[in-house]
N, C-alpha and C positions, 0 to 999 in steps of 0.2 A: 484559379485563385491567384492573384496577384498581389507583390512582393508585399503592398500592405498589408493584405490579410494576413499574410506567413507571421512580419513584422509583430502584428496586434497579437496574433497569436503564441507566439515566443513569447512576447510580454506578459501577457496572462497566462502564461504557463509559468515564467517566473515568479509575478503576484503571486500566485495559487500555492505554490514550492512554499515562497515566504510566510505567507499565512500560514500554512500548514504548521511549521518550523516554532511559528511564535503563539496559536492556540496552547490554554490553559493543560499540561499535561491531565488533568482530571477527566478532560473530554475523552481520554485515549485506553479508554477501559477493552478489554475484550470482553466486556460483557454489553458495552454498548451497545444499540440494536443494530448498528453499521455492522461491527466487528465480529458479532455475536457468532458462531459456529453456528450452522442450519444443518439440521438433520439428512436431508440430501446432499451434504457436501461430503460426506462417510468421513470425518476426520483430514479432508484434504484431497483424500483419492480418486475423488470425484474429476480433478483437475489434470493428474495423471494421468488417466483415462479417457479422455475426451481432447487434451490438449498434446500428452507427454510432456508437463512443466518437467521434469527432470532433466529432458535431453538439453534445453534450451535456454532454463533460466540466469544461467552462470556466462551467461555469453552477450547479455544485454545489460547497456552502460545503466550506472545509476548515480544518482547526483552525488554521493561522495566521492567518484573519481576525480568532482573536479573541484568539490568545496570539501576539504579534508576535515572543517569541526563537526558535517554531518557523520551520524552515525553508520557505519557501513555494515550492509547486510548478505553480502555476497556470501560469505562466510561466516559461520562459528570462529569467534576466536579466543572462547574463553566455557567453561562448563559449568560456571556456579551462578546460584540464583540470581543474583546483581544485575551479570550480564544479560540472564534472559528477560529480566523484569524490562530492561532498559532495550532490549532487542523487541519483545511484544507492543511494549510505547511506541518506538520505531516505525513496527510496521504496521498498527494503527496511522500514523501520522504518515506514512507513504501510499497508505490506501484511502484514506479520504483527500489529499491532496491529488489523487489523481482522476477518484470521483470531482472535486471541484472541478480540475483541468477540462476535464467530458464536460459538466453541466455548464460551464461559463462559454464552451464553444458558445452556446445560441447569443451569446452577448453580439456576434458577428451581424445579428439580423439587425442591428438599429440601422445599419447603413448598406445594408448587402441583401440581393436580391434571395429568395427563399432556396433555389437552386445552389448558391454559394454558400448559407447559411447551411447546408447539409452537407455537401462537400467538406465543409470544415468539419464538423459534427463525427462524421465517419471517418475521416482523417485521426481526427481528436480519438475515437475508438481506437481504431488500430494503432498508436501510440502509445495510450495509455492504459486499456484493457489490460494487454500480459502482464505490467506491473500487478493491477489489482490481482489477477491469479497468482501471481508469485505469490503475495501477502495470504490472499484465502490459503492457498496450497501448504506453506510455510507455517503459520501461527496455529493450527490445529495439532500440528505435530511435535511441535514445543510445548505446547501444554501437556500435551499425551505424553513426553517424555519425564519432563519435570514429576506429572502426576503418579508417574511410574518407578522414577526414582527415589521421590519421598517416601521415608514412611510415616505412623500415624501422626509421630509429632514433628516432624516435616511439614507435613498437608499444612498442620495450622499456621506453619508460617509461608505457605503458598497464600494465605488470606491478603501478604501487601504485595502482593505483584498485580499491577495493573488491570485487575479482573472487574 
């Protein structure tokens, strides 16, 4: 791959970053069918299991290291509803912008041979992937928490967080 590919594809990874950023907050429901929790995911531990996201999600950069008005997810740093409402948006909007980044590699093929075209592709996976797990792994276990800590007349005010 040469340095244009790399180039285009930085670029469209920032596109993607920004769209992602500027999409209608409505779209970023965890009830979305993107978002959705799937029954084989076990609440998350699916990814634990298969990956250990525990040992290694804290150790990979993410865009607010370097643009401070994005929201940071590395950490909890706050325990009440607000913040998780505004942490689940988050990481909706971290997990479809990185699905973008994956599916716009193929944009590479108007000008690149099909061999290059996949190189990126798979490059684009191993980039981008462990994000997505971090999100699957992560926003299952916030709900589970939230939903554990409310009680009955809590729940109903779990109805405006981003579900």
């Amino acid at each position: 791959m040469d340095l244009n590919n790399w180039l285009v594809f930085i670029c469209n990874s920032i596109l993607c970053t920004y769209l992602g950023q500027k999409l209608p907050p409505r779209l970023y429901s965890i009830n979305n069918w993107l978002f959705k929790e799937r029954a084989w995911e076990k609440g998350g531990s699916i990814y634990q299991r298969l990956f250990r996201v525990k040992a290694w999600k804290t150790l990979l950069p993410e865009v607010s290291d370097f643009i401070r008005s994005i929201f940071a997810k590395r950490h909890l740093r706050a325990y009440t509803k607000e913040y998780f409402a505004g942490y689940l948006t988050e990481s909706c909007k971290a997990e479809l912008t990185h699905w973008l980044i994956i599916g716009s590699s193929f944009f590479l093929s108007l000008w690149n041979a099909i061999a290059t075209t996949w190189a990126v592709f798979w490059v684009s996976i191993a980039f981008n992937f462990p994000y997505i797990i971090i999100q699957r792994y992560n926003r299952p276990r916030i709900v589970k928490y939230l939903m554990n800590k409310a009680d009955a007349a809590s729940r109903l005010e779990l109805t405006n967080l981003p579900m």
